[in-house]
C-alpha positions in Angstrom: 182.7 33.0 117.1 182.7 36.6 115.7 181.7 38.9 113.9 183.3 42.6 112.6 181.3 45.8 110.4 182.7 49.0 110.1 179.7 52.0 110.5 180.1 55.8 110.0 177.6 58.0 111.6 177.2 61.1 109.2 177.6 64.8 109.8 174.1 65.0 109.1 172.5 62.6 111.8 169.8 64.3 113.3 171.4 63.8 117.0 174.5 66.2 116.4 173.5 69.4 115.8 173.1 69.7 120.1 175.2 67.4 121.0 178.3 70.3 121.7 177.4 72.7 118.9 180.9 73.7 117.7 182.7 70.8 117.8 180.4 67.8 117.4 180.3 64.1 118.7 178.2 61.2 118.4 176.2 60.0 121.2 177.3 57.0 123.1 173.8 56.2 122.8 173.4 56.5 118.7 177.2 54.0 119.0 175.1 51.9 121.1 172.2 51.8 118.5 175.1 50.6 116.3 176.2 47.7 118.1 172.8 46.4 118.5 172.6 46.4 115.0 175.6 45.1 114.2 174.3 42.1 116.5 171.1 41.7 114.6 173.0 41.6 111.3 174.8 38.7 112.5 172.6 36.9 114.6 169.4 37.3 113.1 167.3 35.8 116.1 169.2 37.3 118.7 167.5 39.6 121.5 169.5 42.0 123.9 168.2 41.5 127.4 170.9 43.8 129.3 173.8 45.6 128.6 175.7 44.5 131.4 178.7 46.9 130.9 179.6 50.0 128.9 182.7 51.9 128.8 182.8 54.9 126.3 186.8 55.7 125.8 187.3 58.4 123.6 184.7 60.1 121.4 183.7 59.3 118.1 183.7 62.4 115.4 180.9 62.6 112.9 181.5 61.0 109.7 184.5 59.0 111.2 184.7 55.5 110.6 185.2 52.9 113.0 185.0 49.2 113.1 182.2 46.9 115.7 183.7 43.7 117.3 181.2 40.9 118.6 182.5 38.2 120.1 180.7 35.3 122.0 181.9 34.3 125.3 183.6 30.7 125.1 181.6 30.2 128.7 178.2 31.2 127.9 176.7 32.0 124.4 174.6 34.6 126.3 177.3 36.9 126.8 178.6 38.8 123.6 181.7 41.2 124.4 182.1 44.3 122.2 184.2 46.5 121.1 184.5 49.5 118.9 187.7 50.8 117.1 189.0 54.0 115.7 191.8 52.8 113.3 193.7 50.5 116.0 192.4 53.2 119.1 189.7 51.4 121.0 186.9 54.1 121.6 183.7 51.3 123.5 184.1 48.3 125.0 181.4 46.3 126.9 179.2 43.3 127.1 175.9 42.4 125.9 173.2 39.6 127.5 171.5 38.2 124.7 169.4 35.5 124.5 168.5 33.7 120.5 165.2 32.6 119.5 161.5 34.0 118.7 160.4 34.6 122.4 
């Protein structure tokens, strides 16, 4: 099972303007935001518990679109991999623990 979106974070995000003045790029942390947004689109009921890896690539340029992955693990539905693309280029990879449900 997955899912794809593609998100742009605009020029005028509040996080840039000092995150390296001059020649801006988005915070791994406002990518992250992303992805766990990305998951509750999909899985309406889903919770992130961890984020048991992260690997940021290359940077990601204001107002540059780029594409989400999810996909859940064929072992254990508590484990989503992701991954974030630039065209074909990927820029974050990683895994989520998630767990479904109200509690």
């Amino acid at each position: 099972m997955n899912f794809e979106v593609r998100r742009t974070i605009g020029a005028d995000h509040p996080s840039l303007p000092g995150h390296f003045p001059g020649a801006a790029i988005v915070p791994g942390v406002v990518i992250l935001n992303e992805i766990l947004a990305a998951l509750t689109e999909w899985r309406e009921d889903s919770h992130v518990t961890a984020i048991s890896a992260v690997k940021f690539l290359a940077p990601l340029k204001p107002d540059q679109p780029f594409t989400i992955c999810l996909v859940v693990s064929e072992h254990a539905e508590s484990q989503v991999a992701f991954r974030c693309r630039v065209e074909d280029r990927v820029i974050v990879e990683g895994r989520l623990q998630v767990r479904y449900g109200s509690n």
